[in-house]
C-alpha positions as CSV (number, residue, x, y, z in Angstrom):
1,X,31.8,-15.7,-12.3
2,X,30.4,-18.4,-10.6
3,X,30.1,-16.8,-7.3
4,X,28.6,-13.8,-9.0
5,X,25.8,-15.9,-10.8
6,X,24.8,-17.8,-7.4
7,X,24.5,-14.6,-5.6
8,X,22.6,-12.8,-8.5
9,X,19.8,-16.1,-8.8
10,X,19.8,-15.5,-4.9
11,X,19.2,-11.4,-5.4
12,X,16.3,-12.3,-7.8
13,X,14.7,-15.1,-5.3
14,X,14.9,-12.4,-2.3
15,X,13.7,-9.8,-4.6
16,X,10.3,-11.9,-5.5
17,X,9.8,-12.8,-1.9
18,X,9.7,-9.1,-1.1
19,X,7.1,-8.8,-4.2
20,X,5.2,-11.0,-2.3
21,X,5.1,-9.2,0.9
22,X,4.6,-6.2,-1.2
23,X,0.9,-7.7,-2.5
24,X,-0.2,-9.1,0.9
25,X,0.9,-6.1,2.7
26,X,-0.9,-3.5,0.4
27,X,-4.1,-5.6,-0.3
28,X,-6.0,-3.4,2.2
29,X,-5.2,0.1,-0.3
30,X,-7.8,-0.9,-2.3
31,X,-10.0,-3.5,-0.9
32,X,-10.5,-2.4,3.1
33,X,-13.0,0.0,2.6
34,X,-15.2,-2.2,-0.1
35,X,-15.0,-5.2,2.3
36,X,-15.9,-2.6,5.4
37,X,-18.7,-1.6,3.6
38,X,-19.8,-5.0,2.6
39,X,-19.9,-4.0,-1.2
40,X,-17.6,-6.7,-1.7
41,X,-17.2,-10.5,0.5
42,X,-13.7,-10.7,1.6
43,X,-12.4,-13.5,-0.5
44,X,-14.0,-12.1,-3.4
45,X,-12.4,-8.5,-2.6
46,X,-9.1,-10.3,-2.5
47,X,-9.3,-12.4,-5.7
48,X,-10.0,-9.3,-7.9
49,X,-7.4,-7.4,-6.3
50,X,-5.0,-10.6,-7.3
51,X,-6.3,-10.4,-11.0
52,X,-6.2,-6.4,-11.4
53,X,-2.9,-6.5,-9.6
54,X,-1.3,-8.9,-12.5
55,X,-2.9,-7.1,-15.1
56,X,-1.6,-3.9,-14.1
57,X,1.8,-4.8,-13.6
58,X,2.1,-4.9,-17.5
59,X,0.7,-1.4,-18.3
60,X,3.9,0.9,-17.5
61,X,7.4,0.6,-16.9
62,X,8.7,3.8,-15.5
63,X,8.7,3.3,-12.2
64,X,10.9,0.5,-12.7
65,X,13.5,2.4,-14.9
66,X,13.2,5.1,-11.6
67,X,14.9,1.9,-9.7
68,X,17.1,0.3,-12.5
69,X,18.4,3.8,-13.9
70,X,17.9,6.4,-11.1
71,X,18.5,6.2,-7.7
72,X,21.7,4.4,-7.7
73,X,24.5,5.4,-9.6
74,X,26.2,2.3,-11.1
75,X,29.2,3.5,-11.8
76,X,30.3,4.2,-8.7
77,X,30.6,0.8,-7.7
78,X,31.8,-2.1,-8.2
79,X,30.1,-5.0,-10.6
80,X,31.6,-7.5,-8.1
81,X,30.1,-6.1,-4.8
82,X,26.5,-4.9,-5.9
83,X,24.5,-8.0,-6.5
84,X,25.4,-8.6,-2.7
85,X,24.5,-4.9,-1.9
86,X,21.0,-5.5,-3.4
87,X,20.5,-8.4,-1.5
88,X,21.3,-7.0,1.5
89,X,19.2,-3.8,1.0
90,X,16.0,-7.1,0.4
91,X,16.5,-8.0,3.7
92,X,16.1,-4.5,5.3
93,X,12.8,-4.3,2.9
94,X,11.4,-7.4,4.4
95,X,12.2,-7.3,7.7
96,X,10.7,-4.3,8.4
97,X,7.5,-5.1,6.1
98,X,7.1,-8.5,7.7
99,X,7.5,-6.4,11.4
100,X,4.5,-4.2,10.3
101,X,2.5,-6.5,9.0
102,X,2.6,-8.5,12.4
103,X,1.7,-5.1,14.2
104,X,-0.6,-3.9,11.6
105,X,0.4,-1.3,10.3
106,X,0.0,0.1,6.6
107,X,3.5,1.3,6.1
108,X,5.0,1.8,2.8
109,X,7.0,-1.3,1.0
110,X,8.1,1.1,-1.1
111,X,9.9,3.5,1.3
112,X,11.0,0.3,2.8
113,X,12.8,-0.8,-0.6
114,X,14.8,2.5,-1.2
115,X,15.8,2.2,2.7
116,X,17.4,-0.7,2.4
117,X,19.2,-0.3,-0.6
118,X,20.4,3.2,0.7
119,X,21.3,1.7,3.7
120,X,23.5,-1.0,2.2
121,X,24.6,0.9,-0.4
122,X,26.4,3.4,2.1
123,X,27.5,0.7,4.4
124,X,28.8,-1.6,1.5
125,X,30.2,1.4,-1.3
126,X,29.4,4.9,-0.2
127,X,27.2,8.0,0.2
128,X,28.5,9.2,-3.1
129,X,27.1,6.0,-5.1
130,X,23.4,7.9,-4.3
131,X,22.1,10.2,-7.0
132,X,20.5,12.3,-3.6
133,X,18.3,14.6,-6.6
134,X,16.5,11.5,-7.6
135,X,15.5,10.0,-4.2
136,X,14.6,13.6,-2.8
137,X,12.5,14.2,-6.3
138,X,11.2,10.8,-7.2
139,X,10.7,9.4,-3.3
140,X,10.8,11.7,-0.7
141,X,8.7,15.2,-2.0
142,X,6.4,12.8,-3.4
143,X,6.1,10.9,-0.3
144,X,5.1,14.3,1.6
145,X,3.1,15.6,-1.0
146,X,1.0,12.3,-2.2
147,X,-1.2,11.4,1.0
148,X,-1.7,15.2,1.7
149,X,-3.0,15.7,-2.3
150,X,-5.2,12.4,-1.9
151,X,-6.2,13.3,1.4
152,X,-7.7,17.0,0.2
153,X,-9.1,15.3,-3.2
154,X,-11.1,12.4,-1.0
155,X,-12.3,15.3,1.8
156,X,-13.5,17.3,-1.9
157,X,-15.0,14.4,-3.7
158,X,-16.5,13.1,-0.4
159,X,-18.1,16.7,0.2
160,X,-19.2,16.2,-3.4
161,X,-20.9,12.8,-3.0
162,X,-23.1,13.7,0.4
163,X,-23.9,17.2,-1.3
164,X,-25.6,16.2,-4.2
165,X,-26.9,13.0,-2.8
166,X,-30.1,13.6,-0.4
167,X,-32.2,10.9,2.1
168,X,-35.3,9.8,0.3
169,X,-38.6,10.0,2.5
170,X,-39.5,7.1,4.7
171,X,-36.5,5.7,4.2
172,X,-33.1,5.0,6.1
173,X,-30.5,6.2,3.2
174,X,-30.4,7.1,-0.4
175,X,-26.6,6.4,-1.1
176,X,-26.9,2.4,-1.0
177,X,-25.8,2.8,-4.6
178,X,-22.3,4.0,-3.8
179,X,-21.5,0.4,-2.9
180,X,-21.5,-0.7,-6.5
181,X,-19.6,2.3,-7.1
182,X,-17.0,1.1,-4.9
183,X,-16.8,-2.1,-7.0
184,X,-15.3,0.0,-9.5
185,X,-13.5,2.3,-7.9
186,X,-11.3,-0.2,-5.5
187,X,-10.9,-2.3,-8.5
188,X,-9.2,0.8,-10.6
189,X,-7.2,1.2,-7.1
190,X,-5.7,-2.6,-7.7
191,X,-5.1,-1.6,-11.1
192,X,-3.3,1.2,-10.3
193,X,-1.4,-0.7,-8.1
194,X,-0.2,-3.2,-10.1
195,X,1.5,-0.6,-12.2
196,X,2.8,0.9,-9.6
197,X,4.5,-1.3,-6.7
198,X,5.2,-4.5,-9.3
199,X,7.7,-2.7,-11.2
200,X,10.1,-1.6,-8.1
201,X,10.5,-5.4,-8.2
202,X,11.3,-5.4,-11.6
203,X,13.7,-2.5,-11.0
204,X,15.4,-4.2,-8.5
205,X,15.7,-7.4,-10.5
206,X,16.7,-5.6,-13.3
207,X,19.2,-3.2,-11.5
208,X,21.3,-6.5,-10.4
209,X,21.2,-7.9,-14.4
210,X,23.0,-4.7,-15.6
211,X,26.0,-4.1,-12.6
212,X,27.2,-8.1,-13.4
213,X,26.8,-7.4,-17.1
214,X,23.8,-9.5,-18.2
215,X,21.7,-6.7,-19.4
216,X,23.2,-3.2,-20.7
217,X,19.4,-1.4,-20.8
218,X,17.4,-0.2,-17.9
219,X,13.8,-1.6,-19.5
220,X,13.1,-5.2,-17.5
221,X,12.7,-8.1,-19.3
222,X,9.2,-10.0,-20.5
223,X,10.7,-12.9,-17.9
224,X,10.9,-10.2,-15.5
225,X,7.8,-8.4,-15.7
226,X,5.7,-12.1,-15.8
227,X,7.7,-13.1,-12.9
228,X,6.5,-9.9,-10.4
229,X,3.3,-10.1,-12.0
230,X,2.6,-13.3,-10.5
231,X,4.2,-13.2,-7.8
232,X,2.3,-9.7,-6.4
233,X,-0.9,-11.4,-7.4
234,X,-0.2,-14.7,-5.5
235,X,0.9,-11.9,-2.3
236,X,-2.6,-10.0,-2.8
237,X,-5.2,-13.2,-2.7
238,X,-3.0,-14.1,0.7
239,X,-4.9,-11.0,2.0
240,X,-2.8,-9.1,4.4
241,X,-5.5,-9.2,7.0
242,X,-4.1,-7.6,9.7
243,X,-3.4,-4.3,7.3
244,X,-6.8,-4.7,5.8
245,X,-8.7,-4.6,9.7
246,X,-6.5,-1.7,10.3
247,X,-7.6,0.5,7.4
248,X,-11.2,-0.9,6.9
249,X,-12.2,0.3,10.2
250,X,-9.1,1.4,12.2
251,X,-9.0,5.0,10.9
252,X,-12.7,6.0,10.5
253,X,-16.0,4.4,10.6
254,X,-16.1,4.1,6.6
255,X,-19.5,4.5,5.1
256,X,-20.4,3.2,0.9
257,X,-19.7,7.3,-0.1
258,X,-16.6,7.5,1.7
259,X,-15.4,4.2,0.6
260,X,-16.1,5.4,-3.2
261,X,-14.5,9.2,-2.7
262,X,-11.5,7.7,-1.0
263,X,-11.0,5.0,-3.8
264,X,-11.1,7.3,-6.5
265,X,-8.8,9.7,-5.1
266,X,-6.3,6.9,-4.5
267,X,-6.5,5.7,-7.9
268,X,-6.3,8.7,-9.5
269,X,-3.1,9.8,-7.3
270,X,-1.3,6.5,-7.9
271,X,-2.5,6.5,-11.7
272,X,-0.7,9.9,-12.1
273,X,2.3,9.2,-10.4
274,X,3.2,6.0,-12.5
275,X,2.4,7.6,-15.5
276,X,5.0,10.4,-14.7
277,X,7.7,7.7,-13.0
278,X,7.2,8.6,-9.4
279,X,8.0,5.3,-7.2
280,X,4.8,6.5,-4.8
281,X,3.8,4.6,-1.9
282,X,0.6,3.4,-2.5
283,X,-0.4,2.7,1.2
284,X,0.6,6.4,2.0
285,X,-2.0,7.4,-0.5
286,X,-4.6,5.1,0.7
287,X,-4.4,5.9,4.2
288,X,-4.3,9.9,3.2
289,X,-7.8,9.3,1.4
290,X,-9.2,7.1,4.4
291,X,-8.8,10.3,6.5
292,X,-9.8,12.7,3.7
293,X,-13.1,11.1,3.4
294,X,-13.6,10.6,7.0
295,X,-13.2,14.6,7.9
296,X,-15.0,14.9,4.7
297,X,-18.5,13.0,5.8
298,X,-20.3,15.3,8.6
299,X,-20.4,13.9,11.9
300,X,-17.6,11.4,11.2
301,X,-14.9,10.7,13.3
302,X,-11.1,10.1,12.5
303,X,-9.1,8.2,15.3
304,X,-5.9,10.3,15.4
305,X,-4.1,7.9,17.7
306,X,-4.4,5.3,14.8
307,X,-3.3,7.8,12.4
308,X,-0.6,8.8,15.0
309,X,0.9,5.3,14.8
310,X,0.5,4.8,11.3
311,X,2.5,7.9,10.9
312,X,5.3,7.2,13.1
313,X,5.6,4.1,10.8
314,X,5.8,6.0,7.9
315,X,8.7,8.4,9.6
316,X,11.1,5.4,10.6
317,X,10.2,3.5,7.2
318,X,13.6,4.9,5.7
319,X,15.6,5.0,8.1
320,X,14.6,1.6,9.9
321,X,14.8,-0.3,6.8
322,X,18.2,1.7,5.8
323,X,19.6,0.3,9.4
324,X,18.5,-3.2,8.7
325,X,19.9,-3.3,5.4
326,X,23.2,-1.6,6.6
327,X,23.7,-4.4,9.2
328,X,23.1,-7.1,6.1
329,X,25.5,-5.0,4.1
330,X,28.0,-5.3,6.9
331,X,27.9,-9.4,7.0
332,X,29.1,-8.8,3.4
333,X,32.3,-6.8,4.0
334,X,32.9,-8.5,7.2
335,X,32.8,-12.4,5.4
336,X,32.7,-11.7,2.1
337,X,30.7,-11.9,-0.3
338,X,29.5,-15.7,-0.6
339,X,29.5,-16.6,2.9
340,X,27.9,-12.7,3.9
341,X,24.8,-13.2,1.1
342,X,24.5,-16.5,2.6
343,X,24.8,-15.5,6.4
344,X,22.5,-12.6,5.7
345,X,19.8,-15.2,4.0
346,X,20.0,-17.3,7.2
347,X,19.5,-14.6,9.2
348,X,16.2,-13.4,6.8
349,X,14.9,-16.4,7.0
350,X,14.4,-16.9,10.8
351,X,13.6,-13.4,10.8
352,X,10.4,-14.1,8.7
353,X,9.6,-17.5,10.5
354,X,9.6,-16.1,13.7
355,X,7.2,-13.4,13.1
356,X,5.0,-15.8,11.0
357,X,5.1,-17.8,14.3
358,X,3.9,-15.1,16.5
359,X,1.4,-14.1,14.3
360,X,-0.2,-17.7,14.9
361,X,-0.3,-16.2,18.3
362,X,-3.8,-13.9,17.4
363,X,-4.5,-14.5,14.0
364,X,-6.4,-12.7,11.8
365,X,-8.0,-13.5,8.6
366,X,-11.1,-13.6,5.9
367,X,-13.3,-14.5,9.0
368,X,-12.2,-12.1,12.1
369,X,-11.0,-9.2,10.2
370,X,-14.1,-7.4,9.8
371,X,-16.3,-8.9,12.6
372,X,-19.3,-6.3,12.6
373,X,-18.8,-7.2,8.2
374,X,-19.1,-10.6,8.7
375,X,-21.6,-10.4,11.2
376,X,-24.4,-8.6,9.9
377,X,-23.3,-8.3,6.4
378,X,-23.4,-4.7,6.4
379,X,-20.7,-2.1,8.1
380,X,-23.3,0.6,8.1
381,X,-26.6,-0.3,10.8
382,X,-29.3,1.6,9.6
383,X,-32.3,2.1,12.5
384,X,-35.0,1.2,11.8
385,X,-36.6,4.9,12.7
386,X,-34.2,6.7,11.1
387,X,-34.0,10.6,12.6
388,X,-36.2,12.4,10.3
389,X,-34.5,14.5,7.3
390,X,-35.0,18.1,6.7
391,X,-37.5,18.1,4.7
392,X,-39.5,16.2,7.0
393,X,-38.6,18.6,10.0
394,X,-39.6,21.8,8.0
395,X,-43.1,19.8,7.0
396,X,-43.4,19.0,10.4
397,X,-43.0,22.5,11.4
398,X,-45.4,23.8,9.2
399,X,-48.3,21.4,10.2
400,X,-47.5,22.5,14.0
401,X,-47.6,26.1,13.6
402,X,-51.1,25.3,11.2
403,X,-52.5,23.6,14.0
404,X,-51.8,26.5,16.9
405,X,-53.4,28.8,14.3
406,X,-56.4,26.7,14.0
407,X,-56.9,26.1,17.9
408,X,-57.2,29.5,18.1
């Protein structure tokens, strides 16, 4: 029993580490395009997605029952052996979340969580402890559905904004005002968040409390839900710079109305998919919108070999993770499970400092992650003769076929 408690308090202090990875790595969903557009200063964009992303983590807990009563069936494995199975599906979720981070890539820590734990779950039980309905239904259609759906509502909405929106005469652009839209918008984004990627946490917490017997229902705990709460806040206000540079101005040069339309598809998506228990990956919907809005604004350009590495991230996400969290699954059966959780934590641990090392290498932060940003204090440069709008060409039109009529 005493083995079993030790490994459990070591399952729930992985699990919290990866919540923390979780909010740095997916700060940039809803704060890259408000910082890129300068409608919000980066420490400031950073600090409200901390706040929103605590508050939100209290507002729903079906995602979390997804986790805790879903995707693994308990009773195909052993009470003994699953604390260590969790803990070794962690390590595949961090590794490869840490590993993208470094290379900046907004991959999902979502998809990164259920490869791991699939992955050590085969390795350490079997295939048939996987209820396959649930991951296809609840993780992978969504995941192929969510970034397309966001993508087409953000290319709409976008369409929307420019339509009804027009340039004022004599001066550079009406839509100046979309930038305090985007205040609100990315902030329902962090909001959405927190009720969305805080509870896999909680799931996994939780999940470990039921297979040793200290919890028979699959609704967390208040000590849990404060406990991820926090701890994906504290993640979020460290920024996740490197994710945020990639998606602020990586994809598409973002402008205040794209930045708005791409928000609010994001938190609508995100908002609808917690509310009906799907464990969506909120960095796949962010990125989706990104694009949307950028093939949505005329004369806009996407850069596909961005999105071409951001979505060879997303492919090996499962499967990468799964293999990681295999290998930690194997320590287990190979030493046991003490020495194997405690082998596998060894190995985590200079995993993550030497990646944190070589990040010193070229970092990136508040400072250097939007240059142009900090800069000029704007991401969009407005001329100072702007090109002249339509109306202004058909006046001018006018006036020069008046004059030919009056010279002759």
């Amino acid at each position: 029993m005493e083995t079993a408690a030790l490994i459990v308090v070591l399952v729930i202090a992985l699990a919290l580490f990866f919540d923390f990875t979780n909010g740095f790595h997916d700060t940039a969903n809803a704060m890259a395009t408000p910082i890129a557009t300068g409608a919000l200063k980066p420490k400031v964009a950073v600090l409200l997605a901390a706040v929103l992303n605590l508050v939100g983590a209290f507002l729903s807990t079906e995602v979390a029952k997804t986790i805790s009563g879903g995707m693994i069936r308990e009773d195909e494995l052993s009470a003994s052996i699953f604390p260590a199975i969790i803990f070794a599906g962690l390590v595949g979720a961090i590794t490869w979340n840490m590993l993208t981070w470094l290379l900046g890539l907004p991959s999902s820590s979502s998809h990164a969580l259920f490869g791991g734990l699939i992955g050590a779950t085969i390795v350490g039980a079997s295939a048939a402890a996987i209820d396959v309905g649930v991951v296809m239904s609840k993780v992978v259609l969504p995941a192929l559905i969510a970034p397309l759906t966001a993508g087409l509502i953000a290319f709409a909405v976008t369409k929307i904004a420019y339509g009804v929106t027009r340039r004022y005469d004599n001066k550079p652009d009406g839509r100046d005002g979309f930038r305090w839209g985007q205040i609100f918008t990315s902030s329902l984004v962090a909001l959405a968040h927190g009720t969305n990627d805080a509870q896999k946490t909680m799931g996994v917490i939780t999940l470990a409390l039921i297979t040793v017997g200290w919890q028979s229902q699959s609704d967390p705990q208040l000590w849990v839900i404060f406990a991820c709460a926090i701890t994906i806040a504290l993640g979020t206000y460290m920024g996740g710079w490197r994710i945020i540079r990639t998606l602020g101005k990586g994809l598409t040069d973002v402008k205040p109305a794209q930045g708005f339309s791409a928000e609010a598809s994001t938190a609508s998506t995100i908002l609808a998919s917690s509310a009906l228990g799907f464990a969506l990956s909120t960095t796949q919907v962010a990125s989706g919108s990104v694009i949307g809005s950028g093939l949505g604004r005329r004369g806009a350009s996407v850069r596909w070999r961005t999105v071409g590495r951001i979505m060879v991230g997303w492919v090996l996400t499962l499967p990468a993770a799964g293999a990681v969290g295999a290998l930690a699954a194997l320590l287990v059966v190979w030493f046991g499970q003490l020495v194997g959780v405690l082998v596998g934590a060894v190995v985590a641990v200079a995993i993550i400092l030497a990646i944190f090392l070589r990040s010193r290498r070229n970092e990136v932060n508040a400072a250097n992650a939007m240059s142009e940003v900090a800069d000029s204090g704007a991401a969009v440069d407005l001329t100072e003769d702007p090109p002249p709008t339509r109306r202004q060409q058909r006046v001018a039109q006018s006036s020069a076929g008046s004059d030919e009529e009056n010279a002759r």
